[in-house]
TORKOLDO-488041 format. One line per 2 residues: for each residue x, y, z of C-alpha. Coordinates in Angstrom, 3 decimals. Each point is the difference from the previous one (the first is absolute). Example, Ala and Ser with C-alpha at 12.3 -4.5 7.8 and 13.67 -1.06 7.14 Angstrom:
12.300 -4.500 7.800 ~ 1.370 3.440 -0.660
// end
This chain:
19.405 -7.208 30.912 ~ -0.612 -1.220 -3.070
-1.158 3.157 -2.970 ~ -0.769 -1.381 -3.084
-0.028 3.039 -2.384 ~ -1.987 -0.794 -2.904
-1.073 2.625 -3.109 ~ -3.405 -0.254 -1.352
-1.452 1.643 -3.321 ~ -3.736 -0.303 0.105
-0.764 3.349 -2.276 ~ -3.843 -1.503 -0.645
-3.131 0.763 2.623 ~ -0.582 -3.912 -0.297
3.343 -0.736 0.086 ~ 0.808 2.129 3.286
-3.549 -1.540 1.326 ~ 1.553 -3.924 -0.722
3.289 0.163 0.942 ~ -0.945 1.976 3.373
-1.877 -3.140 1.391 ~ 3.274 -2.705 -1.123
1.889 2.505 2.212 ~ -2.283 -0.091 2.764
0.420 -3.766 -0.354 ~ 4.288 0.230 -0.044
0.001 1.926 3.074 ~ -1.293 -2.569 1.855
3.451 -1.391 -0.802 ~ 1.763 2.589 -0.650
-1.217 2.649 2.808 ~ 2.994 2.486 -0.571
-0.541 0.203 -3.649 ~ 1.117 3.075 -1.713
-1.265 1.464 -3.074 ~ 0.778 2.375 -2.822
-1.240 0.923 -3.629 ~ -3.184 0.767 -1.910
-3.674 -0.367 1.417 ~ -2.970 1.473 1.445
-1.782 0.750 2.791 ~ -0.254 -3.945 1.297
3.622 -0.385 -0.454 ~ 0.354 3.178 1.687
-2.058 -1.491 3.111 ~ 2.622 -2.817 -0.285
3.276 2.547 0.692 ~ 0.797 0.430 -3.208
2.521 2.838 -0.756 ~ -1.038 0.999 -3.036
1.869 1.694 -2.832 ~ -2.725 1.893 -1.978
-3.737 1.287 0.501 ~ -2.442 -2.949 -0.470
-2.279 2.162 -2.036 ~ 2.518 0.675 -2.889
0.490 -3.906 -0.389 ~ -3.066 -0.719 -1.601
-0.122 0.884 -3.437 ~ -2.217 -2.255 -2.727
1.075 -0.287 -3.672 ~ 2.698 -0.200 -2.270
-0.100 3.994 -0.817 ~ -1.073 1.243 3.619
3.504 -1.892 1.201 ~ 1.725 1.546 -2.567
-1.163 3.659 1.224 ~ 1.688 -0.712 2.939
3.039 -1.315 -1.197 ~ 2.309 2.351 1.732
-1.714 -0.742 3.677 ~ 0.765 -3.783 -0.176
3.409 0.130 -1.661 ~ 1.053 2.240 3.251
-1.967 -2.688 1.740 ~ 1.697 -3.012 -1.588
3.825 1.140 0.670 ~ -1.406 0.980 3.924
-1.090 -3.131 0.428 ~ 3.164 -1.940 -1.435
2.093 2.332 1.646 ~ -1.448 -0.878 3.562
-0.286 -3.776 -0.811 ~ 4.025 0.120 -0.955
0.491 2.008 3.390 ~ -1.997 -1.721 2.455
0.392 -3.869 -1.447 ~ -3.373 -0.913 1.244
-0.283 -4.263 0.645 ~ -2.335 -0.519 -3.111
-2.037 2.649 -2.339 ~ -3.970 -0.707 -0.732
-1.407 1.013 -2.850 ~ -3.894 0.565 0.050
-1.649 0.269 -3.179 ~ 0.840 3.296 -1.584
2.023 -1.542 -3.176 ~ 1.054 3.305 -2.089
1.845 0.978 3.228 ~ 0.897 -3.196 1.954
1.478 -1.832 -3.096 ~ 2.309 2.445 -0.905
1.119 0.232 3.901 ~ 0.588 -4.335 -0.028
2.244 0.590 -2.965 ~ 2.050 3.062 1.393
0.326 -1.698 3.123 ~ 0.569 -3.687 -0.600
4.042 0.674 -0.248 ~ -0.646 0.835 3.966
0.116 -3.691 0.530 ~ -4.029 0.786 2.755
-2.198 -2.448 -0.661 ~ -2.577 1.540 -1.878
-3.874 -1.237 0.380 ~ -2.683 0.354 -1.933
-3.728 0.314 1.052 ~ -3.028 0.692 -1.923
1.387 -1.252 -3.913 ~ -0.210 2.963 -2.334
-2.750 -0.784 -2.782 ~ 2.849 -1.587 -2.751
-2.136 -2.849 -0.512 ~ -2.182 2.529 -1.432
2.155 2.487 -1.603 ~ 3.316 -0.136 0.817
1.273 -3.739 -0.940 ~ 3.717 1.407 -1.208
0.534 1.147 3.876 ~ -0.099 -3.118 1.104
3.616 -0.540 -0.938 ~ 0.911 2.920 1.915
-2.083 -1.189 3.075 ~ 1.975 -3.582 -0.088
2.847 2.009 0.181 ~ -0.516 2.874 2.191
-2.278 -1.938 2.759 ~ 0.542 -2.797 2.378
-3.457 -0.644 0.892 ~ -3.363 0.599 -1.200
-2.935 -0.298 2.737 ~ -3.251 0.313 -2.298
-3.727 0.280 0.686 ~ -1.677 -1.294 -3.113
0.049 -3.664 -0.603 ~ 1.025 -0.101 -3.214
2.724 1.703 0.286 ~ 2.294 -2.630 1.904
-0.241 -2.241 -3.345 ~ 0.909 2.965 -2.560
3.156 1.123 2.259 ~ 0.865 -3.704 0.614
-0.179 -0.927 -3.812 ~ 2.142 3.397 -0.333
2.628 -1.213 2.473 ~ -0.520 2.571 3.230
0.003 -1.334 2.783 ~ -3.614 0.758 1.392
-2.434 -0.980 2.600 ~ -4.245 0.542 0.268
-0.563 1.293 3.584 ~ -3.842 0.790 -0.913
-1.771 3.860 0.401 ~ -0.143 2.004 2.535
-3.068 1.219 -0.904 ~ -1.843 -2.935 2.056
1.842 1.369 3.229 ~ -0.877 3.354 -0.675
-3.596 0.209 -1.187 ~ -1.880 -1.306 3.902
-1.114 -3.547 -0.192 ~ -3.850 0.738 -0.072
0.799 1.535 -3.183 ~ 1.143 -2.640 -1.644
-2.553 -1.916 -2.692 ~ -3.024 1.845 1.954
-3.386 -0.080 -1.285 ~ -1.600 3.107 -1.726
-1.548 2.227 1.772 ~ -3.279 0.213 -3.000
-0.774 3.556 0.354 ~ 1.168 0.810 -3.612
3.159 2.426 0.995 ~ 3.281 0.394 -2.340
3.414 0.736 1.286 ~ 1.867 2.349 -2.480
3.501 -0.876 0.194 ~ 2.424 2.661 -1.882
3.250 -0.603 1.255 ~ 2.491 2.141 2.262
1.942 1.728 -1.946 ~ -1.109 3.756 -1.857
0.438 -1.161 -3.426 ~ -2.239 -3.227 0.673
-2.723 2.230 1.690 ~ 0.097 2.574 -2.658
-0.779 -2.623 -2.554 ~ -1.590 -2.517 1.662
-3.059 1.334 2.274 ~ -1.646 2.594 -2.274
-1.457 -2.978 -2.393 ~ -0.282 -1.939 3.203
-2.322 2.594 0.674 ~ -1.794 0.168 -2.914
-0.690 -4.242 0.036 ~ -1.456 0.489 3.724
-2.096 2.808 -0.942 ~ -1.059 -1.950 -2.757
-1.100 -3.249 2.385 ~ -1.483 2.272 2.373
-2.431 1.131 -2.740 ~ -0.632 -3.329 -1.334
-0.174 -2.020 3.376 ~ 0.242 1.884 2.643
3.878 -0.698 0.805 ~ 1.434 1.974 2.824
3.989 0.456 -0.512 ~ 2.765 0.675 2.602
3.592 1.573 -1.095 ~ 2.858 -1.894 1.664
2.057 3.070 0.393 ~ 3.782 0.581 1.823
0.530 3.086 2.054 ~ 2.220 2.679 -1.748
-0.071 -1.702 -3.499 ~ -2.220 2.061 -1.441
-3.325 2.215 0.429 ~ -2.849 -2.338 -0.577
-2.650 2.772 1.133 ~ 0.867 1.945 -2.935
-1.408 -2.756 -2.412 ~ -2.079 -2.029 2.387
-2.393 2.561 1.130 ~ -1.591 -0.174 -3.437
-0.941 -3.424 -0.034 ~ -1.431 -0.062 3.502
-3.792 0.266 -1.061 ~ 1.095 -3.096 -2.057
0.638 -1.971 3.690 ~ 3.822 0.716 -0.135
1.900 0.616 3.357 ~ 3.735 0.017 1.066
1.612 -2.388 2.307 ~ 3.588 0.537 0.963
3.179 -1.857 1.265 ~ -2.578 -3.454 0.170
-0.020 -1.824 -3.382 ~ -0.350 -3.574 1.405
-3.322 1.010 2.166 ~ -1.077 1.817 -3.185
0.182 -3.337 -2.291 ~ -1.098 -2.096 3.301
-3.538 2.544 0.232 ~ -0.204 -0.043 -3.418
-1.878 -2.533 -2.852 ~ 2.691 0.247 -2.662
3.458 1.749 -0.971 ~ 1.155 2.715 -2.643
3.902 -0.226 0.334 ~ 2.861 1.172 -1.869
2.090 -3.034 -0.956 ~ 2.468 -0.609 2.774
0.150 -1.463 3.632 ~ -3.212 1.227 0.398
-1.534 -3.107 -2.436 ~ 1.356 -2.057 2.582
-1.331 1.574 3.522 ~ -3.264 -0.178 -1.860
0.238 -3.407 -1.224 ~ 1.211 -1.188 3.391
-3.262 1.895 1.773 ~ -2.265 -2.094 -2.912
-1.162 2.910 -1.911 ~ -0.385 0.001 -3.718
1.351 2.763 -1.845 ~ 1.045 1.842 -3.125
3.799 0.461 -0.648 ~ 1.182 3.322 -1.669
2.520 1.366 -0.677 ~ 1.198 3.227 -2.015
3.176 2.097 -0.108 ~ 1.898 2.531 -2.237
-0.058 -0.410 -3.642 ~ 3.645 0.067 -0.359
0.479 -2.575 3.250 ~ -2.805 -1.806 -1.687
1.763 -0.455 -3.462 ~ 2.936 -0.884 1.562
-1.537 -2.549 2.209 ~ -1.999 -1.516 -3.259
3.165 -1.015 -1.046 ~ 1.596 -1.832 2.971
-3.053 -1.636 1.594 ~ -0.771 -3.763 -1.819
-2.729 -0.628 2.758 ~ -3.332 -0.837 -1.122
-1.295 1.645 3.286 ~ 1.224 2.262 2.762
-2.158 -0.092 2.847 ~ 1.871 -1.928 2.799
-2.708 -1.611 0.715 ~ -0.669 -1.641 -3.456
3.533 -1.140 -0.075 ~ -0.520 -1.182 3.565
-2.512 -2.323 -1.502 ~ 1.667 -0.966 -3.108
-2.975 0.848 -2.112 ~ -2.308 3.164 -0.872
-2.441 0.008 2.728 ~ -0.709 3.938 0.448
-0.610 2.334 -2.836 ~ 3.348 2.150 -0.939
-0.800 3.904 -1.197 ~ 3.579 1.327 -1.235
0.591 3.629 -1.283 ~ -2.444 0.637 -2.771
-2.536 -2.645 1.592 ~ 0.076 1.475 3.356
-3.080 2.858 -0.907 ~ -2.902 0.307 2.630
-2.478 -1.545 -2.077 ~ 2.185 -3.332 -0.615
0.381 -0.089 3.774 ~ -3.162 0.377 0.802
-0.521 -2.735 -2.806 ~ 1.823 -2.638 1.690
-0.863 0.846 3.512 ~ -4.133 -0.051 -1.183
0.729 -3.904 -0.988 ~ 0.774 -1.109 3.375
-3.040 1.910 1.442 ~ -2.369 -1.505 -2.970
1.191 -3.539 -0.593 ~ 0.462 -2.058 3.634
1.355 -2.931 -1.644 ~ 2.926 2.190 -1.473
0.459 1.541 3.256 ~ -0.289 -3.476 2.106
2.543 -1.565 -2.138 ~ 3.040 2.896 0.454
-0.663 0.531 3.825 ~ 0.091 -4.277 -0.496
3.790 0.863 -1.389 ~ 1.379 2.544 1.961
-0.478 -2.570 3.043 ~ 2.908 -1.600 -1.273
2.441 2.971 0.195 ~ 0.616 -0.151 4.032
0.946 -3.712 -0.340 ~ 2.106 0.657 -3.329
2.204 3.109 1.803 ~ 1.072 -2.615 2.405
-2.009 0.664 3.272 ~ 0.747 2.247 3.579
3.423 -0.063 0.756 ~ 1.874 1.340 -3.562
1.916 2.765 2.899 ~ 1.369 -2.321 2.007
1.397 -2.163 -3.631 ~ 1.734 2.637 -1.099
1.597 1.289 3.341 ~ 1.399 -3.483 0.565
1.252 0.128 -3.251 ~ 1.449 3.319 0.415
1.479 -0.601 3.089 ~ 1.896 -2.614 -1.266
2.210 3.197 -1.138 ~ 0.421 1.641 2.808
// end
């Protein structure tokens, strides 16, 4: 009976969420696959032994990693140390770039194929790694279009396999008409440090609307992250209430979207909602970011589109009343909002259509 033994690092909630479904997809082919490494709970559903507590993997920021410096250089030499014992057939890499990187390069003397999925953001900010990824990695399997043409013109051997956000959000979902009845999803992210920043002026903007137009607001909230009650039940005379563990129903029941800039831009544009990007961190991770980022934008979705189509609120822009700013033009001017919901029905076509899962596990396969 044929084993494959294969170690996956997926240290990311989206990244454990993506890669879970391309394994689904190799073990139709692979039925006796075995697996090892980094993940969360979906990889844990998958039989994954893993080597350290999902929750500590999930740190945001260039000075909240270094905090915990300690845990992941124990973490690092585990995970080498098992890779050199158990000589898995391949290693995937999900996302997760200040870890996973590092790993590629200590590892690549192992002569396992190493893989690639979900590209860490270089294009963006870290354009002197891609040296080290030509030399560390053998494939890349990317889910942004534009980013087969920068690793190509770079010399890595890459290939698009499309999102697997269009298998995962339900097909009903997917470029669905607004419900009209003048609700706002509030979208803060999953991590502490994004909540603790992000949703009290996300708060303040929807008590703002609420005054000025009658907006209702719902929370998109995740279980055990944090407690929203203890900030929330303030603003509930202001139509505020909590929804948890259901983000895409949330944006789906809802008229438009107040996200913190990540994946989140995406499962919003994909649903056909306009939104308002924003995004704030520490000020030290900020500085620091200042100087590697040469983007124009960040929101995935803007880049997505090649252009500027959704209003961007970063750090010292992203106050209540600036939010509630931009979100009061799409409720005011129906032209303005027409011609971005016009936009974002582009973005299911442009992430390459159902099937992105099934890509990559043929591609990854190809490995084992």
């Amino acid at each position: 009976m044929d084993e494959p033994l294969l170690f996956v690092s997926a240290g990311d909630p989206s990244g454990d969420i993506a890669v879970s479904r391309i394994l689904a997809s190799l073990r139709e082919t692979k039925p006796h696959l075995r697996l090892f490494g980094l993940g969360g709970s979906r990889l844990r559903q998958q039989g994954q032994e893993q080597l350290a507590e999902p929750s500590k993997l999930a740190v945001l920021g260039f000075w909240e990693v270094a905090r915990k410096y300690l845990f992941f250089r124990r973490l690092f030499e585990v995970c080498v140390r098992e890779i050199e014992r158990r000589r898995p057939r391949a290693v995937l890499l999900v996302d997760y770039p200040g870890f996973n990187l590092r790993l590629a390069g200590r590892i690549r003397s192992l002569g396992i194929p190493i893989i690639y999925y979900i590209s860490p953001q270089v294009w963006a900010w870290g354009r002197g790694r891609v040296r080290q990824i030509r030399d560390h990695v053998d494939r890349m399997l990317v889910i942004l279009p534009f980013e087969e043409e920068f690793y190509r013109q770079n010399g890595v051997a890459c290939r698009f396999v499309g999102h697997y956000l269009l298998e995962d959000i339900p097909a009903e979902y997917i470029a669905s008409t607004s419900p009209g009845h003048k609700q706002i999803v509030l979208l803060p992210g999953s991590r502490r440090q994004e909540i603790e920043r992000m949703l009290p002026p996300m708060l303040e903007a929807a008590a703002r609307l609420n005054g000025d137009h009658g907006v209702t607001s719902v929370v998109a909230a995740v279980s055990g992250a944090f407690d929203y009650d203890s900030i929330c039940w303030k603003y509930e005379r202001d139509g505020v209430k909590v929804m948890y563990d259901d983000a895409r129903r949330a944006m789906y029941e809802s008229d438009l979207v107040l996200a913190s800039s990540g994946t989140a831009t995406l499962e919003a544009a994909i649903i056909g909602r306009p939104m308002v990007v924003v995004y704030k961190t520490g000020s030290i991770s900020y500085a620091i970011a200042r100087r590697l980022v040469r983007l124009k934008q960040i929101g995935l979705v803007n880049l997505v589109l090649g252009e500027k189509v959704v209003p961007e609120l970063i750090q010292g822009r992203a106050t209540g009343r600036r939010m509630a700013y931009e979100l009061e033009r799409y409720l005011t001017d129906a032209d303005y909002c027409a011609s971005v919901t016009a936009a974002l029905a582009r973005v299911p076509s442009l992430l390459g259509g159902r099937g992105a899962s099934q890509r990559a596990a043929e591609a990854i396969g190809e490995y084992l």
